[in-house]
C-alpha positions in Angstrom: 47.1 45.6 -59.5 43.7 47.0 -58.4 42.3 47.4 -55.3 39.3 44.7 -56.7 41.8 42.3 -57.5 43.3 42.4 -54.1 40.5 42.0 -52.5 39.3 38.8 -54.6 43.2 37.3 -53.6 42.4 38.4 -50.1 38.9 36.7 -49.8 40.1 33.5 -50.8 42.0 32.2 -48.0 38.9 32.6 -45.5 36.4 30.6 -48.0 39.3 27.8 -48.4 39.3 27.4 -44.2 35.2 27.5 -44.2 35.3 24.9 -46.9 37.8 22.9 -45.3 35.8 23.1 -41.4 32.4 23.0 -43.2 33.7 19.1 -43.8 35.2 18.6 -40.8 38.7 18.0 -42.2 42.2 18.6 -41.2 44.7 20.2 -42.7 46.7 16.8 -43.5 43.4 15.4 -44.7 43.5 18.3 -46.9 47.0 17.6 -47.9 47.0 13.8 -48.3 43.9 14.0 -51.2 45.3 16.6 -53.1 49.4 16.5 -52.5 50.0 20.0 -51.2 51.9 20.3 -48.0 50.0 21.1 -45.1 52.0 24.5 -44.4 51.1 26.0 -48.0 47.5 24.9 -46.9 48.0 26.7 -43.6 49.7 30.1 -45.4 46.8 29.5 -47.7 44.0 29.9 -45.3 45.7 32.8 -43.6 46.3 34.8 -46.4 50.1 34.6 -46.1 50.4 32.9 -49.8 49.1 34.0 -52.9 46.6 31.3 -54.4 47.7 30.1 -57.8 45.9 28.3 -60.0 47.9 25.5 -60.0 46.9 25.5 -56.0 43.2 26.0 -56.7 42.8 23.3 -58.8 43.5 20.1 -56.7 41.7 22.0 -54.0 38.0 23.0 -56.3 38.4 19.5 -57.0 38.5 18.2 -53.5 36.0 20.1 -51.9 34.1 19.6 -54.9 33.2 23.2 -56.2 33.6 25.2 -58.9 37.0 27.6 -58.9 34.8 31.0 -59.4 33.6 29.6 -55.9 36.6 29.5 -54.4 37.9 33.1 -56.0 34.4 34.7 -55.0 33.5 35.0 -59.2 30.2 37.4 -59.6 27.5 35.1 -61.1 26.7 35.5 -64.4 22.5 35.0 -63.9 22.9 31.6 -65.7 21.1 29.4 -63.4 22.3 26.1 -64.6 24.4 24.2 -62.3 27.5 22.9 -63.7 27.9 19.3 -62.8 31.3 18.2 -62.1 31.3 14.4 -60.8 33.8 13.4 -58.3 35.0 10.1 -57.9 35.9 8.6 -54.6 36.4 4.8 -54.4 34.1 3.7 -56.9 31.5 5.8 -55.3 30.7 8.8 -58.1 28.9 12.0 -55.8 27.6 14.7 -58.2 26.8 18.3 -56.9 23.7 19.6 -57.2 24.2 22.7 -55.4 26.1 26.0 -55.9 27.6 27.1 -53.1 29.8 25.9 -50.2 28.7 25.5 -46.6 24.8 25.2 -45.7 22.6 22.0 -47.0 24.1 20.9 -50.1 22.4 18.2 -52.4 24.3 15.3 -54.6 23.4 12.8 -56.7 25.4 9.5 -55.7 26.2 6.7 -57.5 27.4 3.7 -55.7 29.0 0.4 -56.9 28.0 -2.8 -55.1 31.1 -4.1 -53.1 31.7 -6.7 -51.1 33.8 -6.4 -47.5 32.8 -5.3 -44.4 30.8 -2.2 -43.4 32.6 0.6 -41.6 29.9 3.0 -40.3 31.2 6.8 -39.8 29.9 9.4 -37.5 30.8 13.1 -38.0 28.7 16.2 -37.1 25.7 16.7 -39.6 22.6 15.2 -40.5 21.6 13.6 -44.0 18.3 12.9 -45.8 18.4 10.1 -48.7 16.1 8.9 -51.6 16.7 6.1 -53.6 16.2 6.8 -56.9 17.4 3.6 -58.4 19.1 0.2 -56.9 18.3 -1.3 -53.5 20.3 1.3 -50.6 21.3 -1.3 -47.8 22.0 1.4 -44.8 23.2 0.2 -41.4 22.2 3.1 -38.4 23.7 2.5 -34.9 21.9 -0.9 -34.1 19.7 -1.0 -37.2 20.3 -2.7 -40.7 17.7 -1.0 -43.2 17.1 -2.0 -47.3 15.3 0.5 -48.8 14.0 0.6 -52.5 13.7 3.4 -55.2 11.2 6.0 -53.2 12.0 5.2 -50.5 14.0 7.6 -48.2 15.6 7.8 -44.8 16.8 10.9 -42.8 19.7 10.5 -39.6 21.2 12.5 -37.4 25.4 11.9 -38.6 26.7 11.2 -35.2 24.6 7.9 -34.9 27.5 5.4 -36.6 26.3 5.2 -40.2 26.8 3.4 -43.1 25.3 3.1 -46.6 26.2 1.1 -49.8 24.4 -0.7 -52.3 22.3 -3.6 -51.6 22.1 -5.0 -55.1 25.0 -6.4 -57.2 23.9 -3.6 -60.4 24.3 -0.7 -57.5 22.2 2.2 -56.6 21.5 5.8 -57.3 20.5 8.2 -54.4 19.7 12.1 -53.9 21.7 13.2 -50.7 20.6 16.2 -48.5 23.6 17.0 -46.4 24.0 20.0 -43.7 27.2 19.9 -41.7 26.0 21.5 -38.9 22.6 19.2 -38.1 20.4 21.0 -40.9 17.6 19.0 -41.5 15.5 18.7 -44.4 12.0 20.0 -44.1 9.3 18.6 -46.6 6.0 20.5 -46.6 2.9 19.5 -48.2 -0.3 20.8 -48.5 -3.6 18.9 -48.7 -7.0 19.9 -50.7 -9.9 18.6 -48.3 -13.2 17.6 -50.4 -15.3 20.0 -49.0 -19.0 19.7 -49.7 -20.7 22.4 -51.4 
């Protein structure tokens, strides 16, 4: 085995704990969405277990990457991203970014359902744009409807919540950073200047 090979093996035990932290989940979290125990997580991350395919699998799928992410795969200079949807109770997030940790962009596609709001709060901070669909978001106090063009930026420890508002559902782009990144829009203007 060479000394390249190793070093990919070794690597990928500190970008599974990063991934894991970067989404402020546990290691039973971990284990309850993809089914492996919570100590072959733990050897895992610490390098004490040899990742397997079969391993890397349920886990690229979970923390919604690609595999040559998780192995540290040189890119190949194609700049397409490859879109792999995940579903999560009806709710379909696609990623629009590359790589793990930092701001990362989704598309989201959210059913209407009925039942009762449950807002979340977790470190981070999000920016949203209705693309499609009628967003009904509830922040701390405040119950907002916003309509495609519309967007709306929070700080993730105010309790949040966001479904659809319609009964056809909604599209959204999602700007999320973990650790309170925020998105910054810049614009420049052209003043009519007189000759």
């Amino acid at each position: 085995m060479t000394d390249e090979y190793e070093q990919v093996l070794t690597d990928v035990g500190p970008r599974l704990k990063r991934l894991r932290q970067d989404r402020s989940a546990t290691l039973q979290d971990v284990s309850d969405a993809t089914g492996i125990s919570v100590s072959t997580l733990s050897r895992l991350e610490s390098g004490q277990r040899r990742p397997t395919l079969e391993l890397l699998l349920p886990l690229a799928r979970e923390y919604a990457v690609a595999i040559d992410d998780l192995v540290g795969a040189p890119d190949t200079g194609d700049p397409r991203i490859r879109l792999r949807p995940v579903s999560r109770n009806g709710t379909t997030m696609i990623p629009l970014t590359r790589k793990a940790g930092g701001l990362q962009a989704y598309k989201m596609i959210i059913p209407h359902r009925s039942g009762k709001a449950e807002p979340q709060r977790h470190e981070g901070y999000e920016w949203l744009y209705v693309l499609n669909g009628r967003l009904r978001l509830i922040l701390g106090d405040n119950e907002l409807e916003l309509g495609p063009g519309e967007a709306a930026e929070f700080d993730t420890r105010v309790g949040h919540w966001f479904g659809s508002a319609g009964p056809d559902g909604v599209e959204i782009l999602s700007l999320f950073g973990s650790q309170g990144e925020r998105a910054h829009l810049r614009a420049s203007t052209r003043r009519n200047r007189k000759s």
